[in-house]
C-alpha positions in Angstrom: 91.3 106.7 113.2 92.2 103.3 112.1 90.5 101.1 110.1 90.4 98.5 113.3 88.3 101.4 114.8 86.3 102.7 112.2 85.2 99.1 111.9 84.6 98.6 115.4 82.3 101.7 115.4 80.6 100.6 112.4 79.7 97.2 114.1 78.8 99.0 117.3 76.3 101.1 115.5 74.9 98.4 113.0 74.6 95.3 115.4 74.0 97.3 118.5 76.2 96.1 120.9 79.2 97.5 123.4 82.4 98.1 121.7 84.2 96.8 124.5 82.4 93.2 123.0 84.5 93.6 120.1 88.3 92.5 119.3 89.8 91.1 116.0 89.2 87.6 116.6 86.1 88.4 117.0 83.3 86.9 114.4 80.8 88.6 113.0 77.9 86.0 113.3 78.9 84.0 116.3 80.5 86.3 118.3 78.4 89.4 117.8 75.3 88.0 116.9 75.2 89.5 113.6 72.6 87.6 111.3 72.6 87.3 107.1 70.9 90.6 106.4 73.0 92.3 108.9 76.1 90.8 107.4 74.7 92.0 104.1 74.5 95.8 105.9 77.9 95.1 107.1 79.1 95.2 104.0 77.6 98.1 102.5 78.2 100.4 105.7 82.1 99.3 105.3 81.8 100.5 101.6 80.1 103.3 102.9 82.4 104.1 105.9 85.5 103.8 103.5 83.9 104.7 100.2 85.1 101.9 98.9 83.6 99.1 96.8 84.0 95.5 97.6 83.4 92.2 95.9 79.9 91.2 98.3 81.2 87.3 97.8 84.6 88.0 98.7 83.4 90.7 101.5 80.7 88.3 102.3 83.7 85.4 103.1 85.0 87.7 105.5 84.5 85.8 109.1 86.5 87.6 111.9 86.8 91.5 112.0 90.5 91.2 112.1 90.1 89.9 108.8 87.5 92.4 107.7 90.3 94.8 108.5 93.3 93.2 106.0 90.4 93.3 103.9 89.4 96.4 103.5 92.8 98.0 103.6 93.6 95.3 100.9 90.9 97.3 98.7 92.1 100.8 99.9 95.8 99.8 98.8 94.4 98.5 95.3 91.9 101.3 94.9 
């Protein structure tokens, strides 16, 4: 699965909304609705999803989920 998708399905699950909603220009807070504390959750469940650990400002600075995806495969390539 890619990380596109696992991200999608952790956004699906967390903000509770149709995957179909989501694409990567997509933004987390305008777009999806997602509000500080679910941004916050966002985070961890992307750690979580990708056992990973990310910087929460950097992570936190992350707008689009196109961007969440060079992201977090930034941190897997680093890892």
């Amino acid at each position: 699965m890619s990380t596109l998708d696992r991200i999608k399905n952790v956004a699906v699950e967390l903000l509770k909304i149709e995957a179909s909603r989501i694409n990567e220009n997509s933004r987390f807070v305008e777009d999806l609705g997602a509000d500080s504390m679910q941004s916050i959750e966002l985070v961890a469940s992307f750690e979580e999803e990708f056992d990973i650990e990310m910087d929460e400002d950097a992570a936190l600075g992350v707008k689009t989920v196109g961007d969440a995806v060079s992201f977090i495969d930034k941190v897997i390539a680093e890892g």
